[in-house]
PDB file as gemmi writes it, atoms N, CA and C in Angstrom:
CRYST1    1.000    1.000    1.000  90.00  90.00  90.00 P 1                      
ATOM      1  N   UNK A   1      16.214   4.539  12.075  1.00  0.00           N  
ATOM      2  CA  UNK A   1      15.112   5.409  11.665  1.00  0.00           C  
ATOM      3  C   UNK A   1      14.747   6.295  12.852  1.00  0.00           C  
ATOM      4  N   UNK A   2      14.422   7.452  12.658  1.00  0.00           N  
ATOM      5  CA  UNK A   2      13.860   8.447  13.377  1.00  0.00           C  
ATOM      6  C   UNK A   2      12.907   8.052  14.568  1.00  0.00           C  
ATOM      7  N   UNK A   3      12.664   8.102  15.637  1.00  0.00           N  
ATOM      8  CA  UNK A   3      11.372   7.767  15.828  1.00  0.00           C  
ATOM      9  C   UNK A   3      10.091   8.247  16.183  1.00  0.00           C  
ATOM     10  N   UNK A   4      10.036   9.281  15.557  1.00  0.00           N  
ATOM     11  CA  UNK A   4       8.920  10.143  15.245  1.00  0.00           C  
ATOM     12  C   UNK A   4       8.273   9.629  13.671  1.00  0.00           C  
ATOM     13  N   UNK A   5       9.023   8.893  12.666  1.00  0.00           N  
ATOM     14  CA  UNK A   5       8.998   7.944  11.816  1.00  0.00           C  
ATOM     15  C   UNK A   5       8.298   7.317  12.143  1.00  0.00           C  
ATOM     16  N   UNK A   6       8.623   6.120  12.913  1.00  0.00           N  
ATOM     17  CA  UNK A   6       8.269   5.190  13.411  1.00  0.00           C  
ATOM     18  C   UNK A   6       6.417   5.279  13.498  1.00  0.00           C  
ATOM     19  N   UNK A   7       5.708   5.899  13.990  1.00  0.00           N  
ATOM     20  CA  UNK A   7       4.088   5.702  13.906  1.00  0.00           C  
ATOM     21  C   UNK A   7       3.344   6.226  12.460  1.00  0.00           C  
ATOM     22  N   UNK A   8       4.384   6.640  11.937  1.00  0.00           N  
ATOM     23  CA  UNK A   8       3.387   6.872  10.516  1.00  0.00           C  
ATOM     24  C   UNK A   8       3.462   5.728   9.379  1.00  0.00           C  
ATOM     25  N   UNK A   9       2.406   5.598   8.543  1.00  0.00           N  
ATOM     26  CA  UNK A   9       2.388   4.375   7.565  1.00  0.00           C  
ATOM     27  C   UNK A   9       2.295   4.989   6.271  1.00  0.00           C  
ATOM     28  N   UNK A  10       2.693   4.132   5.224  1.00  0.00           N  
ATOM     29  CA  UNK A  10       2.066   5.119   3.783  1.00  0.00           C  
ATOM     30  C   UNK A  10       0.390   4.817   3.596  1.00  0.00           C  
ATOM     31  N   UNK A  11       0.084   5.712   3.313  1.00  0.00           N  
ATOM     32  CA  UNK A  11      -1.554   5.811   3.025  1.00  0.00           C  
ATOM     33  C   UNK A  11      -2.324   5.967   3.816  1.00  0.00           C  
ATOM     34  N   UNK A  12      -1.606   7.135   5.009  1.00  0.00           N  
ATOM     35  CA  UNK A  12      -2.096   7.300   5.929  1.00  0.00           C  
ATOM     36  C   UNK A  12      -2.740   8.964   5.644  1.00  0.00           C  
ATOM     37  N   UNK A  13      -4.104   9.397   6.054  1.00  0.00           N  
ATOM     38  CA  UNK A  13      -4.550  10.859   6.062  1.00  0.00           C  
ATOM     39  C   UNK A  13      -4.416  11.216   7.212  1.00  0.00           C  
ATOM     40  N   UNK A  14      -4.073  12.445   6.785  1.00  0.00           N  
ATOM     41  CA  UNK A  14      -3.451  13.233   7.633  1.00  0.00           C  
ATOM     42  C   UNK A  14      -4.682  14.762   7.337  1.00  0.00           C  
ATOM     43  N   UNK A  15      -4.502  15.564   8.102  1.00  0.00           N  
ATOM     44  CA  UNK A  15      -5.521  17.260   7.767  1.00  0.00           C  
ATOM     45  C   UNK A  15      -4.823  18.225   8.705  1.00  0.00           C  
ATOM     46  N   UNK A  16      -4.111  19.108   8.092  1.00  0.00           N  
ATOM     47  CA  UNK A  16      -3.907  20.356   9.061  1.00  0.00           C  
ATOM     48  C   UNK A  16      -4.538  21.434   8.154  1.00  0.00           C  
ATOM     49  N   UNK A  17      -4.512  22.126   8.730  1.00  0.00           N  
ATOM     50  CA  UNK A  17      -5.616  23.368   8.285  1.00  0.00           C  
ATOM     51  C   UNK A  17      -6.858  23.728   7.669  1.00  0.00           C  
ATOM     52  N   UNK A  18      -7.595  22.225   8.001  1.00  0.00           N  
ATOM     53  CA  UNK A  18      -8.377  21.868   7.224  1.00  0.00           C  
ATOM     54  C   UNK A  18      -8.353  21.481   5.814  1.00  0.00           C  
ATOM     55  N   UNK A  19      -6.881  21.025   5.563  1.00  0.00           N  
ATOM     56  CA  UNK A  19      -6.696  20.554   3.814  1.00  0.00           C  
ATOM     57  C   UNK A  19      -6.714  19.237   4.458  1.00  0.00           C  
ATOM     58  N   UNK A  20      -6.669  18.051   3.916  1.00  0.00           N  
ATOM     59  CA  UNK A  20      -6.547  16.932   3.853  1.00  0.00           C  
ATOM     60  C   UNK A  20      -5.182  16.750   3.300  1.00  0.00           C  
ATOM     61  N   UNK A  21      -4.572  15.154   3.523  1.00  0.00           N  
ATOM     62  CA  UNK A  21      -3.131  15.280   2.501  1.00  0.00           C  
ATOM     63  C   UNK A  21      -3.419  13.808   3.097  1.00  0.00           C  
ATOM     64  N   UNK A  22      -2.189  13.239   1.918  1.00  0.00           N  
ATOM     65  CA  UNK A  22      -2.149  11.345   2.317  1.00  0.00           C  
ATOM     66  C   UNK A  22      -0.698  11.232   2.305  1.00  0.00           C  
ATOM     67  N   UNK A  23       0.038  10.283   3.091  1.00  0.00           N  
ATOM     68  CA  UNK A  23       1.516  10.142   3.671  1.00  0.00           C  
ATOM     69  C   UNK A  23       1.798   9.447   2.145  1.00  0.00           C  
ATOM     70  N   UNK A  24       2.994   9.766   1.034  1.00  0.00           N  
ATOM     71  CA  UNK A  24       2.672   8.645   0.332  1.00  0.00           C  
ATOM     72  C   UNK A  24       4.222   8.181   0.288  1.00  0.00           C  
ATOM     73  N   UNK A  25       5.104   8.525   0.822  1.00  0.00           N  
ATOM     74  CA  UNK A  25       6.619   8.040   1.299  1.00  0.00           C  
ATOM     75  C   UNK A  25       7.721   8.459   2.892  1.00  0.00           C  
ATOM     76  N   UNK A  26       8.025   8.008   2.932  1.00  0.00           N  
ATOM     77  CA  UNK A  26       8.532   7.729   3.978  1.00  0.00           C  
ATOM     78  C   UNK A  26       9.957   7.851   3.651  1.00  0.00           C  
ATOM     79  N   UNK A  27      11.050   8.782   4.078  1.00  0.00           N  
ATOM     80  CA  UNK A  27      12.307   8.433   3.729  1.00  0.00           C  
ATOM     81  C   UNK A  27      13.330   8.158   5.297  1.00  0.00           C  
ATOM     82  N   UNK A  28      13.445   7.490   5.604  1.00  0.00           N  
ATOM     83  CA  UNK A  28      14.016   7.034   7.231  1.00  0.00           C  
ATOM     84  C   UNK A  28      15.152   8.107   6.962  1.00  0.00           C  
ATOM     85  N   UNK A  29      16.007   7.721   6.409  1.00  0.00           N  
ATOM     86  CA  UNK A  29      17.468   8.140   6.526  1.00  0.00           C  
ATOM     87  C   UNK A  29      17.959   9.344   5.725  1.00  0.00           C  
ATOM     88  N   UNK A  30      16.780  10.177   5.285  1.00  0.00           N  
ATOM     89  CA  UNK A  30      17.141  11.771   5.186  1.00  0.00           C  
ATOM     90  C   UNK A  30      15.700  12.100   6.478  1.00  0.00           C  
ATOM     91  N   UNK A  31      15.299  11.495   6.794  1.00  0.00           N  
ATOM     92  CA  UNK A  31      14.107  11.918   8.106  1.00  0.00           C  
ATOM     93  C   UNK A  31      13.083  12.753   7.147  1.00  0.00           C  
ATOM     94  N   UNK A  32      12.353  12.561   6.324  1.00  0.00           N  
ATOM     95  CA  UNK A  32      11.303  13.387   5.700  1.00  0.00           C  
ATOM     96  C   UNK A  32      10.148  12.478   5.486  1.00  0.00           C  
ATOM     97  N   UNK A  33       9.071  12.936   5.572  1.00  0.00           N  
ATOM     98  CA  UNK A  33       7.729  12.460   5.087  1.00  0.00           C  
ATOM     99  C   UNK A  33       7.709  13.223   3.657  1.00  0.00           C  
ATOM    100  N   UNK A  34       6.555  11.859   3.029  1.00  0.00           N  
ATOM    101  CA  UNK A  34       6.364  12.937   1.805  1.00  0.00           C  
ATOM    102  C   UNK A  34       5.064  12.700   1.415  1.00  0.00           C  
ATOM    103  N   UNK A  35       4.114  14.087   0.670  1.00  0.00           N  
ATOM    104  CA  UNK A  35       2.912  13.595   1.182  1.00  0.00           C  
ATOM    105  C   UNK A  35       2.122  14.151  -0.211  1.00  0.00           C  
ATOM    106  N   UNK A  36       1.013  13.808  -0.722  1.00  0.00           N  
ATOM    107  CA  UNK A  36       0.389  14.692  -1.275  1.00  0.00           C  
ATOM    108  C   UNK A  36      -0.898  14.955  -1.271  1.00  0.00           C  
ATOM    109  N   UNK A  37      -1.122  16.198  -1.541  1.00  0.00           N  
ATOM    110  CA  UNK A  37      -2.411  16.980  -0.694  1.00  0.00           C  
ATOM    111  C   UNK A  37      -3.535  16.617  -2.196  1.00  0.00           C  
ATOM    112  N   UNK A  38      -4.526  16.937  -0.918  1.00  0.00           N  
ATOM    113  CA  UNK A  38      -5.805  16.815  -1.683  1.00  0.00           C  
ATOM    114  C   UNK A  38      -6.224  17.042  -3.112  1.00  0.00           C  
ATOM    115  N   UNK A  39      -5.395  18.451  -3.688  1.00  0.00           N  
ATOM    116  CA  UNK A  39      -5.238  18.472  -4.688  1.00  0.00           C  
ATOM    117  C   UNK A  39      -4.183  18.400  -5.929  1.00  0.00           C  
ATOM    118  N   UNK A  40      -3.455  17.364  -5.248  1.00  0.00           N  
ATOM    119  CA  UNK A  40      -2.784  17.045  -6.248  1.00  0.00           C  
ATOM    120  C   UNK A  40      -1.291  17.340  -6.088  1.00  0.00           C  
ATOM    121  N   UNK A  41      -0.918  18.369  -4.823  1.00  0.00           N  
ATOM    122  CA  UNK A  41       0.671  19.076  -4.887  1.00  0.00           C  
ATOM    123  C   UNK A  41       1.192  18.170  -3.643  1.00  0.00           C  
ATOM    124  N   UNK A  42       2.736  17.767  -4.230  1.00  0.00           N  
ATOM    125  CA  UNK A  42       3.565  17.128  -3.717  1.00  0.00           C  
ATOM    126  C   UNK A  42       4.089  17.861  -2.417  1.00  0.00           C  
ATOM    127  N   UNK A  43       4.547  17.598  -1.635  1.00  0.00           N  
ATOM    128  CA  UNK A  43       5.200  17.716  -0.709  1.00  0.00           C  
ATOM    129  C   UNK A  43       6.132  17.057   0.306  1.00  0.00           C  
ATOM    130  N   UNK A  44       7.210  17.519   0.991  1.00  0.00           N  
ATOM    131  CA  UNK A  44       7.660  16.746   1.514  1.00  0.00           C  
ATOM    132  C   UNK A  44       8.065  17.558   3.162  1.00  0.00           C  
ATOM    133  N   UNK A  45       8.148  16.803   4.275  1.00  0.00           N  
ATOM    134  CA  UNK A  45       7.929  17.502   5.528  1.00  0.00           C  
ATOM    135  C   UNK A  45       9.400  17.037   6.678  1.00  0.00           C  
ATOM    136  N   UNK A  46      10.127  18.023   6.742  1.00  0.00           N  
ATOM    137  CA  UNK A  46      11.444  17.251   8.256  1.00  0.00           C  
ATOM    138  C   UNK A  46      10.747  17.554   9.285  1.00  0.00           C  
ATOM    139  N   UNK A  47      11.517  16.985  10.183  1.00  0.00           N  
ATOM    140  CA  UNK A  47      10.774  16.518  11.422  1.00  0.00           C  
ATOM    141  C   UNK A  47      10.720  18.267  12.158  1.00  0.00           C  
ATOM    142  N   UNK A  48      11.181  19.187  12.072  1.00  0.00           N  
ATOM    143  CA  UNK A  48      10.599  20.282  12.398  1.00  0.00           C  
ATOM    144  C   UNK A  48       9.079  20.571  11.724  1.00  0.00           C  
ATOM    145  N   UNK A  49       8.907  20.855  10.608  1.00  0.00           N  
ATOM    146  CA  UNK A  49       8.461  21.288   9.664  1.00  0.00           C  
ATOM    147  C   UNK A  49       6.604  20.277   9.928  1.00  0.00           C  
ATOM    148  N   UNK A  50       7.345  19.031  10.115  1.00  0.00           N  
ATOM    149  CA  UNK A  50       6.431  18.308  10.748  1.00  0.00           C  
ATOM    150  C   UNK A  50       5.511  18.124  11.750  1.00  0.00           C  
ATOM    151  N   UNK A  51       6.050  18.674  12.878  1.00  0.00           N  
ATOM    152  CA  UNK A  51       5.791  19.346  14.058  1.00  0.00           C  
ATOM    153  C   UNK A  51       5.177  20.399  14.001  1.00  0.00           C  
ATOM    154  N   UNK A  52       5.781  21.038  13.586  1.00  0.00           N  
ATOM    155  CA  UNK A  52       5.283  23.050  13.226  1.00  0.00           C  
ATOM    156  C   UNK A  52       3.604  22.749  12.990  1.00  0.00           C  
ATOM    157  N   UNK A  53       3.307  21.516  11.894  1.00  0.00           N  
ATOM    158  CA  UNK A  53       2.617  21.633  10.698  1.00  0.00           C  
ATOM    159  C   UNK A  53       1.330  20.921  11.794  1.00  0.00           C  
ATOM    160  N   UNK A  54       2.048  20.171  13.204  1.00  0.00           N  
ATOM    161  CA  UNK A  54       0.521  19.297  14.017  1.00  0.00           C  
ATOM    162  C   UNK A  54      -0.313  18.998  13.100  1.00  0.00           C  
ATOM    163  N   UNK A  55      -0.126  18.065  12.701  1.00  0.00           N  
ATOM    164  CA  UNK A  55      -1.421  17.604  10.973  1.00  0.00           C  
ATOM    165  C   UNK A  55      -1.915  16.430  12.182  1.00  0.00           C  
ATOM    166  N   UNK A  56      -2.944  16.624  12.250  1.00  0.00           N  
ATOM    167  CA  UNK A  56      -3.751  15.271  12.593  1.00  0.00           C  
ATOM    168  C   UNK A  56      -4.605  13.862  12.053  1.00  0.00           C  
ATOM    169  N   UNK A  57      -4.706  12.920  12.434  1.00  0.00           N  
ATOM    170  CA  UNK A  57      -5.177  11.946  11.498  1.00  0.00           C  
ATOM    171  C   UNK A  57      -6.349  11.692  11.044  1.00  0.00           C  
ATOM    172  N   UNK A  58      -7.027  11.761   9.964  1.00  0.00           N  
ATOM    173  CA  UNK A  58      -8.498  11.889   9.364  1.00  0.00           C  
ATOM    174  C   UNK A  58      -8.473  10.501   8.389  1.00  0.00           C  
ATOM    175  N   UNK A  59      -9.927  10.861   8.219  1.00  0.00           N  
ATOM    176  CA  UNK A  59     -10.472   9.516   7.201  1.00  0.00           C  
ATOM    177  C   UNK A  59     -10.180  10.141   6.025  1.00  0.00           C  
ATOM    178  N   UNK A  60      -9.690   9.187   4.773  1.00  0.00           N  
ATOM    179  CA  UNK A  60      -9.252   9.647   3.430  1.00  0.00           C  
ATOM    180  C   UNK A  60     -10.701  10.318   2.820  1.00  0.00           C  
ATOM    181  N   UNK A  61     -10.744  11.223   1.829  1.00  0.00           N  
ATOM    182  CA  UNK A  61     -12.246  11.656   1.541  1.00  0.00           C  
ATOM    183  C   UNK A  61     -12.902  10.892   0.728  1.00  0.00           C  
ATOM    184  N   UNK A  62     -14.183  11.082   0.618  1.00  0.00           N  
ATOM    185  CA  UNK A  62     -15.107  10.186  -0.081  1.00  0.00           C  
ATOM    186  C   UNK A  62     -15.079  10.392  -1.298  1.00  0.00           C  
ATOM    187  N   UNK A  63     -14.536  12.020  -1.902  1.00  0.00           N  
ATOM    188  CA  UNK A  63     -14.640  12.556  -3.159  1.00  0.00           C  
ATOM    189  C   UNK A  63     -13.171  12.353  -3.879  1.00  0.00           C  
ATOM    190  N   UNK A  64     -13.330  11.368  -4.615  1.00  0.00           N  
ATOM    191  CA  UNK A  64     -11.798  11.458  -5.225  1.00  0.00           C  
ATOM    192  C   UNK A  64     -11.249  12.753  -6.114  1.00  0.00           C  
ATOM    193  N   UNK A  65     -11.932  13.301  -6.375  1.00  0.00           N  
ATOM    194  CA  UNK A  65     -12.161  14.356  -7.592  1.00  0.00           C  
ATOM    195  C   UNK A  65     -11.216  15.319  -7.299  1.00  0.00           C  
ATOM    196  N   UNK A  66     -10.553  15.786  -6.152  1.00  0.00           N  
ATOM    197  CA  UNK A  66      -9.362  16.878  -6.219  1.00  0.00           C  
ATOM    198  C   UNK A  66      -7.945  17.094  -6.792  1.00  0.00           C  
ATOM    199  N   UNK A  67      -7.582  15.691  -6.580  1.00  0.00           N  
ATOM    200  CA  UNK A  67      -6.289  15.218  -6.820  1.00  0.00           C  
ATOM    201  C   UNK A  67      -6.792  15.175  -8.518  1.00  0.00           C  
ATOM    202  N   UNK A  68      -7.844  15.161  -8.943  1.00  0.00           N  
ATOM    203  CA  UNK A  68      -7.867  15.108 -10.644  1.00  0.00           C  
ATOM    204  C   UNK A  68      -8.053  16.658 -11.351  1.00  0.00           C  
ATOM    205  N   UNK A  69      -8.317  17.090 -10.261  1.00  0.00           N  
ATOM    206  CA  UNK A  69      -8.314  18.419 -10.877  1.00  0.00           C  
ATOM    207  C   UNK A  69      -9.717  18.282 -11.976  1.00  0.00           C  
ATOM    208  N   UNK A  70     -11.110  17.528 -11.170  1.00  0.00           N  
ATOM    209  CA  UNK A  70     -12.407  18.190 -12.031  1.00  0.00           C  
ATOM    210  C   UNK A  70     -13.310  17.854 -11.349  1.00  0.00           C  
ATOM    211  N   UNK A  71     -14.147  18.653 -11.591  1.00  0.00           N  
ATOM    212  CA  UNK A  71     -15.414  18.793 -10.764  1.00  0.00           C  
ATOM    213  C   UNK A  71     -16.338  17.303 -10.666  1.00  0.00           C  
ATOM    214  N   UNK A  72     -17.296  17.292  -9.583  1.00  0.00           N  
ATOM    215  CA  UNK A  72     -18.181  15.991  -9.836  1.00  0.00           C  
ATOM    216  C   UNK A  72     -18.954  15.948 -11.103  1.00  0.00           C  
ATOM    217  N   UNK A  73     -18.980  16.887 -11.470  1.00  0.00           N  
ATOM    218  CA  UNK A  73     -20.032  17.086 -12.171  1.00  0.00           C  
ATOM    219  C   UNK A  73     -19.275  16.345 -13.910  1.00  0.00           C  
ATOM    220  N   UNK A  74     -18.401  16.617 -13.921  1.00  0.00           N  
ATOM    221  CA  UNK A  74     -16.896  16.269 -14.948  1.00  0.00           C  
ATOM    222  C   UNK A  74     -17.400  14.680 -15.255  1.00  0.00           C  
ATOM    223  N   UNK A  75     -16.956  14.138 -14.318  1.00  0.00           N  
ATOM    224  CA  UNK A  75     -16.526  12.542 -14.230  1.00  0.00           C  
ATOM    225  C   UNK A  75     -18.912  11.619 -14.104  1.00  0.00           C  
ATOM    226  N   UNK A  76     -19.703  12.330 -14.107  1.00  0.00           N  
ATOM    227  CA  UNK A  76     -20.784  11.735 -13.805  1.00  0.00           C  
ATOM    228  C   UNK A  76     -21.293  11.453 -12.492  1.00  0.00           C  
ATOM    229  N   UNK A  77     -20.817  11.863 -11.314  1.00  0.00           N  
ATOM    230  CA  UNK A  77     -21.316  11.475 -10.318  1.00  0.00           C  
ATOM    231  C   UNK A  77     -21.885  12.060  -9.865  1.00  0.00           C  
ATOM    232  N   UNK A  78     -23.850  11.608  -9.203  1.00  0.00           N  
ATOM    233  CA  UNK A  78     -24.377  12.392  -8.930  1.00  0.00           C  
ATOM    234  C   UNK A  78     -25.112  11.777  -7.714  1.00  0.00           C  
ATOM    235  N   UNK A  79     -25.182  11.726  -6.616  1.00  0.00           N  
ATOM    236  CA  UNK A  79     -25.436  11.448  -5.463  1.00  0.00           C  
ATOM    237  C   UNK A  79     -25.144  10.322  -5.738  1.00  0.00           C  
ATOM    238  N   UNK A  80     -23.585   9.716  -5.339  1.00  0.00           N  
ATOM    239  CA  UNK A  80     -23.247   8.509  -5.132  1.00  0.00           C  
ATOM    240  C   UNK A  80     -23.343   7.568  -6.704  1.00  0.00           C  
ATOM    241  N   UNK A  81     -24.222   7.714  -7.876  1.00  0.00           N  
ATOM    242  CA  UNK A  81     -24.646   6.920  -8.680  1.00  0.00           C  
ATOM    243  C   UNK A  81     -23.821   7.866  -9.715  1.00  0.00           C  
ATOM    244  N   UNK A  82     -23.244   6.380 -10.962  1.00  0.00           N  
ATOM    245  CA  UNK A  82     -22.900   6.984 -12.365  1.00  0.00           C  
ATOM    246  C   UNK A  82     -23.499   7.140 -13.228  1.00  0.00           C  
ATOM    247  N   UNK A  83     -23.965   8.354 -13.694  1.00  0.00           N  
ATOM    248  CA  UNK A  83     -24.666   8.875 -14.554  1.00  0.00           C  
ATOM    249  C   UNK A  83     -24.678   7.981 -16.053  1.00  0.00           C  
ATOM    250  N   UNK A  84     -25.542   7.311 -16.872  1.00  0.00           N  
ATOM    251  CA  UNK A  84     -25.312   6.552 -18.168  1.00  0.00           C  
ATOM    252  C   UNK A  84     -24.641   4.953 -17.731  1.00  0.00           C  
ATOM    253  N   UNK A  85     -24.844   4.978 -16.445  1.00  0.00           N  
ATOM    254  CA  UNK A  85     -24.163   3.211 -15.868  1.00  0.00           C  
ATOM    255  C   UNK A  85     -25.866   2.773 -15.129  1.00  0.00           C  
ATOM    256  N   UNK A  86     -26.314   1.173 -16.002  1.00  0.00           N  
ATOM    257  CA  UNK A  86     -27.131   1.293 -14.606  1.00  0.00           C  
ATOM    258  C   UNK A  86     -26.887   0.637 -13.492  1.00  0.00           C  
ATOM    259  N   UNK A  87     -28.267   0.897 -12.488  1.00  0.00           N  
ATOM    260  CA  UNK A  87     -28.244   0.268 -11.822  1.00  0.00           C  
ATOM    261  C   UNK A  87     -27.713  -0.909 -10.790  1.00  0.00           C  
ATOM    262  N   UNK A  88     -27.772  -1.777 -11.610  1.00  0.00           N  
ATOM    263  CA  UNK A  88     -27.275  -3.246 -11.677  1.00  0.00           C  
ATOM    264  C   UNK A  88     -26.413  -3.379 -12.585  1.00  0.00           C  
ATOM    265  N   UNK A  89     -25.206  -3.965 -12.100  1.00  0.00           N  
ATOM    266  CA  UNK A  89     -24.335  -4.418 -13.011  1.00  0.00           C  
ATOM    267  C   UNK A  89     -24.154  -5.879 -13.878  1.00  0.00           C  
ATOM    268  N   UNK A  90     -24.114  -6.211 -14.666  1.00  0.00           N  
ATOM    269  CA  UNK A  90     -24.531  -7.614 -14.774  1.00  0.00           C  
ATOM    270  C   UNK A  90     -23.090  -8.245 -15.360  1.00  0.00           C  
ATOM    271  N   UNK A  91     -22.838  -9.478 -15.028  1.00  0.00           N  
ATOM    272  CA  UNK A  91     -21.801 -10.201 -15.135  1.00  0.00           C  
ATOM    273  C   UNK A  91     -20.905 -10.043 -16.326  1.00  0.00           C  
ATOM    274  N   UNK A  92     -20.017  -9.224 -16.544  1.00  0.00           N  
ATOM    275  CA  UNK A  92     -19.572  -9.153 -18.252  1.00  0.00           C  
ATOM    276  C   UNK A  92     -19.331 -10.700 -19.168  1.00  0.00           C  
ATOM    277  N   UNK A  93     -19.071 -11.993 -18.004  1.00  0.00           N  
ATOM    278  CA  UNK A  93     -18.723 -13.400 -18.820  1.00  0.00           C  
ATOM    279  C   UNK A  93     -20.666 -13.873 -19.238  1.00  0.00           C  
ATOM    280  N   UNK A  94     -21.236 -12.808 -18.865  1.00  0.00           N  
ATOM    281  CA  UNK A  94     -22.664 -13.385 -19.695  1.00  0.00           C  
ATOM    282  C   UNK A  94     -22.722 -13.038 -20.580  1.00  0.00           C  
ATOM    283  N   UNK A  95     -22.158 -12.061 -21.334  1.00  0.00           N  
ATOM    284  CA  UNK A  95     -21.939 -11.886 -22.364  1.00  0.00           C  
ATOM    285  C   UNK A  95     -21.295 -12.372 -23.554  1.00  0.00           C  
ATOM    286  N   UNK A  96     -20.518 -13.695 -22.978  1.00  0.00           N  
ATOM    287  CA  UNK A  96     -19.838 -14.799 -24.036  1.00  0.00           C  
ATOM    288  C   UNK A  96     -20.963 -15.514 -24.268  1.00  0.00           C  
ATOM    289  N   UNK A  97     -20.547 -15.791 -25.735  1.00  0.00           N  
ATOM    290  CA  UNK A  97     -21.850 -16.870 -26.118  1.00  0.00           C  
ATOM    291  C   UNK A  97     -20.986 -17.952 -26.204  1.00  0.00           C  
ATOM    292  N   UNK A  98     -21.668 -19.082 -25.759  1.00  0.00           N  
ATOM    293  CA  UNK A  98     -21.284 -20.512 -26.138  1.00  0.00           C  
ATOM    294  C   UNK A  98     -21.179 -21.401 -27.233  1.00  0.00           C  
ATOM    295  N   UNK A  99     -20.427 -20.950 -28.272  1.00  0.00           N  
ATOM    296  CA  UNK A  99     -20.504 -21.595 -29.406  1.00  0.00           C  
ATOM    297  C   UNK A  99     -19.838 -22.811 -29.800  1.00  0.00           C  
TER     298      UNK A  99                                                      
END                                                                             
């Protein structure tokens, strides 16, 4: 294996240009990363291309919502909380009755 390979993991974030992207394969023996970006587009990177690209390592984002292609507003989330879910969640096996 390459060893410029060698320090990357899958599910690792990565950000160059201010996009975000996550490592999600590894191919040793054609030497490519392969990755996909924040919103959703595949990619794959050789070890030039890789270099060129200096992507540095970031925290994955808090907003899953890109890679789905819809807004927060789409899915219910509104400062952290699901809209029509409450509060408290309560045990779904309390809901068996004991008969």
């Amino acid at each position: 294996m390459a060893e410029w390979l060698g320090d990357l993991t899958i599910g690792q974030w990565f950000e160059a240009d201010g996009e975000p992207f996550e490592v999600i394969g590894i191919d040793a023996q054609a030497e490519l990363v392969l990755v996909q970006h924040y919103d959703g587009t595949l990619e794959d990177y050789d070890f030039e291309t890789w270099m060129a690209l200096a992507a540095r390592p970031c925290a994955p984002p808090e907003d899953y919502s890109g890679a789905l292609d819809i807004e927060r507003d789409d899915y219910g989330e509104r400062d952290g909380i699901s809209a029509g879910r409450p509060a408290h969640w309560d045990n779904p096996l309390d809901l068996l009755r004991d008969d």
